[in-house]
N, C-alpha and C positions, 0 to 999 in steps of 0.2 A: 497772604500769598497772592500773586497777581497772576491773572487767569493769564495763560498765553493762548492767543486767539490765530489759530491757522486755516487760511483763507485765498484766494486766488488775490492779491493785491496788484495786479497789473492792471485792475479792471480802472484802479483809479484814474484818471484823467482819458477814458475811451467814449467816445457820445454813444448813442442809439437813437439814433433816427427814424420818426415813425413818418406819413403821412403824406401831402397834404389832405387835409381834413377840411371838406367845404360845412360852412356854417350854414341852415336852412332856415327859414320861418317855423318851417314844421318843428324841427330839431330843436329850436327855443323856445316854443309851446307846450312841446313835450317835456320836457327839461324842468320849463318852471310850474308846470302839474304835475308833474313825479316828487319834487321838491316842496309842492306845497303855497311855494311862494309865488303868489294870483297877481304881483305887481302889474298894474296895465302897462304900464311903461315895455313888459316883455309878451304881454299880450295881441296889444293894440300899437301896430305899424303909430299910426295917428297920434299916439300918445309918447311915442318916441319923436318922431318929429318932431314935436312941440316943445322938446327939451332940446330942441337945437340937432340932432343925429340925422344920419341922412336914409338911413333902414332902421329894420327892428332892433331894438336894441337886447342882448343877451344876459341875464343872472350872471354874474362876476363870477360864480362858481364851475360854469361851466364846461370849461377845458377839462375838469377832470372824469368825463366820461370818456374823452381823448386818451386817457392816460394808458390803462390794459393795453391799448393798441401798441404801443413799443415795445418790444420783443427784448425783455431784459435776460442775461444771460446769469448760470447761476453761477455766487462766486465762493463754491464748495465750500461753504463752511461745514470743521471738522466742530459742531458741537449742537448738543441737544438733536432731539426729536422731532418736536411740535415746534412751528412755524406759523405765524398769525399775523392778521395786518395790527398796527399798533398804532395809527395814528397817521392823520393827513394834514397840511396848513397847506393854503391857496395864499400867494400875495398879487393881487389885481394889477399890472400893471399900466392897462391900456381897454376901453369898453369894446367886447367883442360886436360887431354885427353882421346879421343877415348878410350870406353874399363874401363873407371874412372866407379865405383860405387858410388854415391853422395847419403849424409846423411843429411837432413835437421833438425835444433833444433831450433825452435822460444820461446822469452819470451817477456813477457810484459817489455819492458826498463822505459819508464816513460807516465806519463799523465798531461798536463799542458795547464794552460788557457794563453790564449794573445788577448792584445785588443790593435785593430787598426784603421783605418778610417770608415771601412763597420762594426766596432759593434766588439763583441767577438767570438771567438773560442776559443775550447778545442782541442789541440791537442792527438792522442794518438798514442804512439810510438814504434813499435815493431822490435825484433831485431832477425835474424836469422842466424844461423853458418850452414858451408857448411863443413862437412867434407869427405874426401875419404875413399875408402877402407883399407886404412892403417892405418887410426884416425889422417890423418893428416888436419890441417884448409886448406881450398881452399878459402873462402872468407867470410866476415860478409855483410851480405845487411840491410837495414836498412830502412821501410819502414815509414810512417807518413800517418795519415790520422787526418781530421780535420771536427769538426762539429759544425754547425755553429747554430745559435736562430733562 
């Protein structure tokens, strides 16, 4: 039997526009301490330079503390309960730096059921583009959340 999934589907091809989001020294200090990752490269101005950049240069991952900021709208799914994040992928497209103005655009990408050991879920799939101040891509994130009966 195939689940029929009732849902606001107008949502598909609608942006959400968050920002812009100025990029800081601080903010990429913070970011790659929070994270863990002590690269000098995101540390040390000086060590960005040297690899050719003209400011600090930012962890690849970082647009997606940008991401909350977009005011996504809910698209009433009639099913289950419990609602959880289910899964994130970043794809880098361009090195953020110091001084970057970042543009967020989220859209609904898709909505789809799967059933596994623990029962069914509905997946729902949103996608969001990062550009700079020059309308160049910095990166697509890609966020999943899943909810379950």
């Amino acid at each position: 039997m195939e689940l029929k999934l009732e849902y606001d589907k107008s949502l598909y091809g609608k942006e959400h526009v968050a920002g812009p989001f100025t990029v800081t020294e601080e903010m990429i200090r913070a970011f790659a301490k929070a994270t863990g990752d002590l690269n000098p490269v995101y540390t040390d101005e000086s060590q960005s330079k040297a690899l050719g950049y003209e400011k600090l240069v930012a962890p690849p991952t970082m647009c997606t503390m940008f991401v909350r900021q977009v005011k996504l709208p809910d698209i009433k799914l009639n099913f289950g309960k419990n609602r959880f994040h289910a899964g994130q992928r970043v794809s880098v497209r361009k090195v953020i730096e110091a001084g970057d103005e970042l543009t967020a655009s989220s859209h609904l990408k898709e909505v789809y059921p799967k059933t596994g050991r623990s029962g069914t879920m509905v997946f729902i799939v949103w996608e969001t583009t990062f550009t700079d101040q020059n309308g160049d891509v910095v990166a697509d994130v890609q966020e999943s959340f899943a909810t379950r009966e």
